[in-house]
C-alpha positions as CSV (number, residue, x, y, z in Angstrom):
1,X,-25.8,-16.7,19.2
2,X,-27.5,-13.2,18.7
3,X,-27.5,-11.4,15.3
4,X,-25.3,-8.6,16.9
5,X,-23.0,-11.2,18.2
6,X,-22.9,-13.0,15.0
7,X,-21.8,-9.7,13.4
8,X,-19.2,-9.0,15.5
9,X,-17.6,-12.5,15.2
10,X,-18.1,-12.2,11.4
11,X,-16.5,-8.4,11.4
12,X,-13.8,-9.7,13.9
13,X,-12.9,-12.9,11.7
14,X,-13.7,-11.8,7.8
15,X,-13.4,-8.0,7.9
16,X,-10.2,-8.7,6.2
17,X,-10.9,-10.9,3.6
18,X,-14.2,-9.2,2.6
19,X,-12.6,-5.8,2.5
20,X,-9.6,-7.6,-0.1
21,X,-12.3,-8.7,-1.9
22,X,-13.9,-5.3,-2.3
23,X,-10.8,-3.6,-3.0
24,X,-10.0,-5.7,-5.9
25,X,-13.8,-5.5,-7.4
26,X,-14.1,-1.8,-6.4
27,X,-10.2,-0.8,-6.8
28,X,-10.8,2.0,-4.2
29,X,-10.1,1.7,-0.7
30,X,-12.1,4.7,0.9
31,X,-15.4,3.2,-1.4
32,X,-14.6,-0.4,-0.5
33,X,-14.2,0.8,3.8
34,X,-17.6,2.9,3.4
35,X,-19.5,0.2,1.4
36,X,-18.6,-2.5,4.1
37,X,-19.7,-0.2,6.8
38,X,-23.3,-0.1,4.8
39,X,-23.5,-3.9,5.0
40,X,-23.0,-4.0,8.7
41,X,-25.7,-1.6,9.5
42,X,-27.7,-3.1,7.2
43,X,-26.6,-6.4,8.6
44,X,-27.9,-5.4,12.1
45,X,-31.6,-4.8,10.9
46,X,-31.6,-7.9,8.6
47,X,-30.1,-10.4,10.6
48,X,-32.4,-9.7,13.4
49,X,-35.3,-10.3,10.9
50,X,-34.5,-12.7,8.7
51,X,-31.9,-14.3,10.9
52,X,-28.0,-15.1,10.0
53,X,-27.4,-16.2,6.0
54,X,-25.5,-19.8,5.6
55,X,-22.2,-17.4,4.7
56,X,-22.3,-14.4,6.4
57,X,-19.0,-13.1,4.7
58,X,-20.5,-13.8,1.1
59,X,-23.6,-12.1,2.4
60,X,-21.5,-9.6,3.2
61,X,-19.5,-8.7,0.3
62,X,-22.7,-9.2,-2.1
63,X,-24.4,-6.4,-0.3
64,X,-21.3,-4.1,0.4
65,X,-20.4,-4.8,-3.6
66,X,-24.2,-3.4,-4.1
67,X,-23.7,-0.4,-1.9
68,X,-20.2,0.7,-3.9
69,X,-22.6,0.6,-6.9
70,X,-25.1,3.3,-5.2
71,X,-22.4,5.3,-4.4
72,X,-21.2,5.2,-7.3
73,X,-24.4,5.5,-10.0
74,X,-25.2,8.3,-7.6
75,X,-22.1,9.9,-8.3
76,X,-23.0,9.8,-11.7
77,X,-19.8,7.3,-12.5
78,X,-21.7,4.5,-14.4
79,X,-19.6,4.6,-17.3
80,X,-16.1,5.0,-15.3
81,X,-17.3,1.6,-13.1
82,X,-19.4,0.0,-15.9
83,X,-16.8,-3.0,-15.2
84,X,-18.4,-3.7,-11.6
85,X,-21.9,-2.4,-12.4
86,X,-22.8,-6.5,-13.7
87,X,-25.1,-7.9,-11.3
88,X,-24.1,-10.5,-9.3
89,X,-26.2,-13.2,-7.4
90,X,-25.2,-14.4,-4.0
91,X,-24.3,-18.0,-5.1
92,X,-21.8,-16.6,-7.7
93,X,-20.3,-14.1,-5.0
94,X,-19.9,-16.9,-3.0
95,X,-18.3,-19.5,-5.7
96,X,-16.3,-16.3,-6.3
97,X,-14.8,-16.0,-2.4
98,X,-14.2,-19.7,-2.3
99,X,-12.0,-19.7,-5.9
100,X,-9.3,-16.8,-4.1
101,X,-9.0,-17.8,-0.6
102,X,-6.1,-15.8,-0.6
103,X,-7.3,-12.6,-1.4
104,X,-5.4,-10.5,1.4
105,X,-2.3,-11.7,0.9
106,X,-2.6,-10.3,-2.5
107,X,-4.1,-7.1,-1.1
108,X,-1.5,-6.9,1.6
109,X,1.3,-7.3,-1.4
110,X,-0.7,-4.0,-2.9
111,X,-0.7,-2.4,0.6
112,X,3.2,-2.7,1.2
113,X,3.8,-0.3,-1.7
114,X,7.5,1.0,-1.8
115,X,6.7,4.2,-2.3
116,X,5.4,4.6,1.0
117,X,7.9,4.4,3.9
118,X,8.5,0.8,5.6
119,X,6.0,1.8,8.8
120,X,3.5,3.6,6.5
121,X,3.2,-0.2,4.8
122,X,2.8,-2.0,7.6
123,X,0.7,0.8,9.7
124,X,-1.8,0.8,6.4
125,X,-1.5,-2.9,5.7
126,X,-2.5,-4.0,9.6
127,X,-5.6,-1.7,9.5
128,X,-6.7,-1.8,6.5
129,X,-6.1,-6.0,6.1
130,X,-5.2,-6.8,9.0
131,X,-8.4,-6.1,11.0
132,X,-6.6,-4.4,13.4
133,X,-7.6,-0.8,15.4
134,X,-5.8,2.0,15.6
135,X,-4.9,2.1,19.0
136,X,-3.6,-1.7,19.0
137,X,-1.4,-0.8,16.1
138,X,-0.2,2.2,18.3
139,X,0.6,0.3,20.9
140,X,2.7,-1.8,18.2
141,X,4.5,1.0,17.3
142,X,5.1,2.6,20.9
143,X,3.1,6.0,19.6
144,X,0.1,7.7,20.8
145,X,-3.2,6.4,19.1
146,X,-3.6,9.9,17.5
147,X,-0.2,9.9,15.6
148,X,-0.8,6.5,14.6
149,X,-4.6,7.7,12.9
150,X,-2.3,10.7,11.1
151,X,0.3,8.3,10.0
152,X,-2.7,6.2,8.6
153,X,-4.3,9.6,7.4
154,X,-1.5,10.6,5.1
155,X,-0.5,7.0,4.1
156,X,-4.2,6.7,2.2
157,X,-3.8,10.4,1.0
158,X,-0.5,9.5,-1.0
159,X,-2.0,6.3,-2.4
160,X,-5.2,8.1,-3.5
161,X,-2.6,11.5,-5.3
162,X,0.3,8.9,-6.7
163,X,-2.6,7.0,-7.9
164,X,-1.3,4.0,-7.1
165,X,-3.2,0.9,-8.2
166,X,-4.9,-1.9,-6.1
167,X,-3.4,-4.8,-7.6
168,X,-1.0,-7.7,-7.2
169,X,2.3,-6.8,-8.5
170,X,4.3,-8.6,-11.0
171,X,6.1,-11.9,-9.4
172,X,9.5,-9.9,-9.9
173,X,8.5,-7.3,-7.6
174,X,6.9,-9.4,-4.6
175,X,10.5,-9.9,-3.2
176,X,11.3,-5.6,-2.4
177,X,7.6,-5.6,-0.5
178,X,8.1,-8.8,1.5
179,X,9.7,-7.3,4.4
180,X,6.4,-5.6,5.0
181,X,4.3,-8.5,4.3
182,X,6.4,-10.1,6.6
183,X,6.3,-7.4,9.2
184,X,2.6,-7.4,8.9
185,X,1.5,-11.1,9.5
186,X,4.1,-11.2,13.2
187,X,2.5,-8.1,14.1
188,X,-0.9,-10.1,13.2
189,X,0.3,-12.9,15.1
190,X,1.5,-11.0,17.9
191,X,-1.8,-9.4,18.7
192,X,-4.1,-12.8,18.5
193,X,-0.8,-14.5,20.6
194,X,-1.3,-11.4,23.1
195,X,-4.2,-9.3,23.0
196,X,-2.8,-5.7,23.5
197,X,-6.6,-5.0,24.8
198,X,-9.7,-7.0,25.8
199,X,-11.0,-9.6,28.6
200,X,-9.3,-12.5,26.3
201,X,-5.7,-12.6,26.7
202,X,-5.4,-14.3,23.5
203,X,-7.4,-14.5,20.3
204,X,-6.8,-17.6,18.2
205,X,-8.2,-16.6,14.9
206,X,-5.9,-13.9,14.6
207,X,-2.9,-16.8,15.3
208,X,-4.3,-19.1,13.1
209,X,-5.0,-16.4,9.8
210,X,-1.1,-15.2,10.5
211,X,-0.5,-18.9,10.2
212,X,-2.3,-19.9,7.1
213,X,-1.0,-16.3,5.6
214,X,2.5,-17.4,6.2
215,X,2.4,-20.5,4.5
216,X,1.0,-19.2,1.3
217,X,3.9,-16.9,1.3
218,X,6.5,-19.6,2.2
219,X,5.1,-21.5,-0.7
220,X,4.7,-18.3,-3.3
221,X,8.5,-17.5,-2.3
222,X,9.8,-20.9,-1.2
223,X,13.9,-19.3,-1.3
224,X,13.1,-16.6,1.8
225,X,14.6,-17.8,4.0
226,X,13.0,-15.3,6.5
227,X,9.2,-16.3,5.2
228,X,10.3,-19.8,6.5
229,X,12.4,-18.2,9.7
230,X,8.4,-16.6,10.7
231,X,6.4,-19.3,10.3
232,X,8.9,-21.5,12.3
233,X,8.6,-18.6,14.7
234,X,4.7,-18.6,14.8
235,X,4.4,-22.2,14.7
236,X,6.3,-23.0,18.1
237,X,5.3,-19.6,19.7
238,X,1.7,-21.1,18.8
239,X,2.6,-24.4,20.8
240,X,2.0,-22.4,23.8
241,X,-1.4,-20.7,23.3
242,X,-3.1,-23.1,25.0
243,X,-1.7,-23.3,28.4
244,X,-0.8,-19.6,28.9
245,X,-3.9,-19.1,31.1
246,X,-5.2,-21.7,33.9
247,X,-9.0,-22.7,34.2
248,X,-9.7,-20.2,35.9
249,X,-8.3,-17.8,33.1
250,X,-6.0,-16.4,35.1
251,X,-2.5,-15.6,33.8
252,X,0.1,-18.7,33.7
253,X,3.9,-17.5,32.9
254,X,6.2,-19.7,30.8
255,X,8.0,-21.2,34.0
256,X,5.4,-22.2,35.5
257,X,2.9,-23.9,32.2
258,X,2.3,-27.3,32.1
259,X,4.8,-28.4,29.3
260,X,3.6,-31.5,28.6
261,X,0.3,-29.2,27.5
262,X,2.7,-27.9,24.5
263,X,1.8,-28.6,21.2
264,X,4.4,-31.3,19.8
265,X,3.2,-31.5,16.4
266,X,3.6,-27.8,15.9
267,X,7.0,-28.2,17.6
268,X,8.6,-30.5,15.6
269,X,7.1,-28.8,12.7
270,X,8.2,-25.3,13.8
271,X,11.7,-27.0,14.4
272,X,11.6,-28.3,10.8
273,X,10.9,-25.4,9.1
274,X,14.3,-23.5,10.8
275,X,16.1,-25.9,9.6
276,X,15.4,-25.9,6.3
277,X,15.5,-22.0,6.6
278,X,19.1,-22.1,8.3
279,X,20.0,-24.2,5.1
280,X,19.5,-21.6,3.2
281,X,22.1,-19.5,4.5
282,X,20.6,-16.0,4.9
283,X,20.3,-15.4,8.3
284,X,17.7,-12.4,9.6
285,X,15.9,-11.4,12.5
286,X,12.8,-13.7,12.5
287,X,15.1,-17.3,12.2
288,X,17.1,-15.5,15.3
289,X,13.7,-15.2,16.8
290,X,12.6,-18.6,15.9
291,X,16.0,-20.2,17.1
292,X,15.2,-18.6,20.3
293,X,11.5,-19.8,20.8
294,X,12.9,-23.7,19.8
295,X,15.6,-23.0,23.0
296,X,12.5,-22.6,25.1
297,X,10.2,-25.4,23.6
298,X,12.8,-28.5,23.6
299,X,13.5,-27.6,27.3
300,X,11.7,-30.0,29.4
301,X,11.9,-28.1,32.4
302,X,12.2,-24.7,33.2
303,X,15.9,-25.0,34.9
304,X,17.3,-27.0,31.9
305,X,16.5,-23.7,29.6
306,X,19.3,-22.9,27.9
307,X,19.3,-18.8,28.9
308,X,23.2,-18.0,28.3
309,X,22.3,-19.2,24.5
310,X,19.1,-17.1,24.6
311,X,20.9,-14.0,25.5
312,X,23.5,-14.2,23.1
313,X,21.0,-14.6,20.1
314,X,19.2,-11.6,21.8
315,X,22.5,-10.0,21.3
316,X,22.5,-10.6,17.8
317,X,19.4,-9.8,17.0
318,X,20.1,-6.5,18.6
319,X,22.6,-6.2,16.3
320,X,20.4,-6.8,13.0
321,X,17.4,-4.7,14.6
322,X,18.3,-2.6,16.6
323,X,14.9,-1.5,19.3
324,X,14.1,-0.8,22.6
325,X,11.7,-3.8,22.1
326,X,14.5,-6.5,21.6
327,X,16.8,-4.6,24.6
328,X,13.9,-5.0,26.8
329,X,14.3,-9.0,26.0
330,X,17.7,-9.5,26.0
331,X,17.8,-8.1,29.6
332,X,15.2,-10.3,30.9
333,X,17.8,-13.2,29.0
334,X,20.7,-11.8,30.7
335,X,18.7,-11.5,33.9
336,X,17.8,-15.4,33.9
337,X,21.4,-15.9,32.3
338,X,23.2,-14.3,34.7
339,X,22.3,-12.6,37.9
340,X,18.4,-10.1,38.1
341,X,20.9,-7.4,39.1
342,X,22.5,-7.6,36.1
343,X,19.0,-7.5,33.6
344,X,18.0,-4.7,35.9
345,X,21.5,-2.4,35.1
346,X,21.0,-3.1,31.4
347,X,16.8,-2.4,31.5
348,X,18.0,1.3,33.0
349,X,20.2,2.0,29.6
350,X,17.1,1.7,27.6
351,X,15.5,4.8,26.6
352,X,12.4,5.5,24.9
353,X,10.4,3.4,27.0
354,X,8.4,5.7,29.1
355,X,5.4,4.4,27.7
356,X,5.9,1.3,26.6
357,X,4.0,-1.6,29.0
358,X,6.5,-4.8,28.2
359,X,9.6,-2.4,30.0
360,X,7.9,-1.5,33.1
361,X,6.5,-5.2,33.7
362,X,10.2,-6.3,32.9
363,X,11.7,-4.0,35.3
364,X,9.1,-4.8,37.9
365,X,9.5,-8.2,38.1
366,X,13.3,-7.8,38.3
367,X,12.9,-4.9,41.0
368,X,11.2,-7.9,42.9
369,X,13.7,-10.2,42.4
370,X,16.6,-7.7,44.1
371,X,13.8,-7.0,47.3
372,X,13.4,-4.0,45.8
373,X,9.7,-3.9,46.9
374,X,9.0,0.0,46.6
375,X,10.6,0.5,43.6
376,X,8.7,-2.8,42.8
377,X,5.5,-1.3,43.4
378,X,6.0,1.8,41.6
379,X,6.8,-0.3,38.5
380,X,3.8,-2.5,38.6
381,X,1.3,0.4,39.2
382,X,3.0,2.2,35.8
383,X,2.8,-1.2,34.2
384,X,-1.0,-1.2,35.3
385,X,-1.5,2.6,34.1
386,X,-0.5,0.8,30.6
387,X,-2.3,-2.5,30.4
388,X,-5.3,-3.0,28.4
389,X,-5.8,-6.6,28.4
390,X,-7.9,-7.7,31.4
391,X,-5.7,-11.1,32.2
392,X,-2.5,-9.5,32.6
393,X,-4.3,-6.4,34.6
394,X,-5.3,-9.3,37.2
395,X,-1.7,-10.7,37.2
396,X,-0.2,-7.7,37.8
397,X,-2.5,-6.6,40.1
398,X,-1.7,-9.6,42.3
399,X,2.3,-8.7,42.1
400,X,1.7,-5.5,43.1
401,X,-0.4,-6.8,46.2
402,X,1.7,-8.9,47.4
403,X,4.9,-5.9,47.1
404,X,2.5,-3.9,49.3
405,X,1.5,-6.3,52.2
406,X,5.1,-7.7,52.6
């Protein structure tokens, strides 16, 4: 593996924890962002040289720690820092990485402040935490990349003029910022589970940090019954990484996956984990979701999926979140449930979807399924206009090949 390769693994992976790791040292976000920069260009001449350190993330946070401190003595701020201005050797910044493994999380509980707005949370919280860029938390949110970089803009801006501090709040408090937290690791999950860009249709270190995340939360608030409700969701949605694309890498859909591929252990884990969340009798929208994703593991075969079930807890969900996202699932449910025709009539009621890739693949497929093969086209080309990811691109590619030499 190259040095620039190395870095881009070690930014893709560890951005995240090294930037929580800054932020509580440095107790600045813009410093601790500009300061990390620093280490990876001076990453890219070192590395090359010297070659890659044992712990490139400790490497990493020594040297962007040692940068902030530049910045700052040549701001003339020795005295208003003196508390970060103590040397540190790499062997104690390392000790010091291994003793708070779950640095983001804490961070992400400072992110989802309530005095910014539920979106502005999560929004912050996925970019700045998360490791994700702007445009795949767009594409999250169904809003053009450059009102997504504004949203950002003015989120930062309100923490830098309310002065609000970088730091864990009081266990009291963590309960009115979990539905951010929460919000945050799915939306995590979501883009490791299905890469919204890329030549990988999935990238399994973002599943696996959403996972470990989740259970640090179910086990710092073990009575949320929706902190159990998401990892249960994660957990059996996870099941399935592994056989959604064929050797070849080409795109397999749920139907046809080899379901004896499917990860038991994490389904009778996920499975567990509902239960005990349904036991604590506070139902929300990710134990809906989970209940949903356990229909479709403990089928055995595609035609024994219980859709009419699927569809009505697609109704309810609709009912305790109400977006064009969910709508766009529950007609596919109804679709499978009932008849395409009748998936297709509630797909058209949607609005607010012009844009938004998941409807016009959804509507394609179902314009298919009627021998609707213009309008089928027409879908799969807008579908294509939208797709980033270069394993779906080929998938749909080949749908909208075969509607055109019919």
């Amino acid at each position: 593996m190259t040095a620039a390769t190395q870095i881009e693994a070690t930014f893709r992976e560890e951005r995240g924890r090294v930037l929580a790791a800054l932020i509580s040292q440095l107790g600045d976000l813009t410093l601790a962002e500009d300061a990390l920069q620093d280490a990876l260009v001076n990453a890219l001449e070192r590395w090359e040289v010297d070659g890659v350190p044992r712990n490139p993330a400790a490497w990493l946070t020594t040297v962007a720690r040692r940068r902030a401190i530049d910045r700052l003595r040549r701001a003339s701020a020795q005295e208003r820092y003196a508390v970060i201005l103590d040397p540190m050797d790499d062997e104690a910044e390392e000790a010091e990485m291994e003793s708070i493994p779950d640095d983001r999380l804490k961070l992400m509980f400072t992110c989802c402040h309530p005095s910014l707005a539920l979106e502005a949370q999560v929004a912050l919280t996925l970019h700045t935490l998360g490791g994700l860029s702007t445009p795949e938390i767009a594409r999250a949110f169904l809003v053009p990349a450059p009102t997504m970089a504004q949203r950002l803009a003015r989120a930062r801006a309100k923490i830098r003029g309310a002065g609000i501090p970088y730091r864990v709040p009081p266990a009291d408090l963590l309960p009115e910022r979990l539905d951010a937290l929460l919000a945050v690791i799915y939306l995590i999950f979501n883009e490791g589970y299905c890469a919204t860009g890329g030549d990988t249709l999935t990238r399994a270190d973002l599943c696996h940090e959403a996972i470990r995340l989740c259970r640090v939360l179910v086990a710092l608030l073990p009575d949320s019954a929706e902190a159990r409700g998401l990892l249960a969701l994660m957990l059996l949605h996870d099941s399935r990484r592994e056989t959604r694309l064929n050797a070849a890498g080409d795109l397999v859909l749920l139907d046809d996956q080899d379901r004896t591929r499917w990860d038991r252990a994490k389904i009778d884990e996920g499975i567990a984990i509902l239960d005990d969340a349904l036991r604590l009798r506070a139902p929300g929208a990710y134990q809906v979701q989970a209940a949903i994703s356990a229909l479709h593991a403990e089928a055995a075969t595609p035609d024994a999926t219980d859709w009419p079930q699927i569809a009505a807890l697609y109704g309810a969900l609709a009912a305790m979140t109400p977006s064009p996202v969910v709508e766009v699932n529950r007609a596919v449910a109804v679709a499978m449930a009932q008849t395409p025709s009748a998936g297709l009539a509630l797909l058209h009621r949607i609005a607010g979807v012009d844009d938004y890739y998941p409807y016009h693949v959804a509507r394609a497929d179902l314009l298919r399924r009627t021998n609707q093969r213009e309008a089928a086209a027409d879908a799969y080309k807008r579908a294509l206009d939208l797709c980033q990811n270069s394993a779906e691109r080929a998938f749909l590619q080949r749908r909208l090949d075969e509607m055109l030499n019919l």
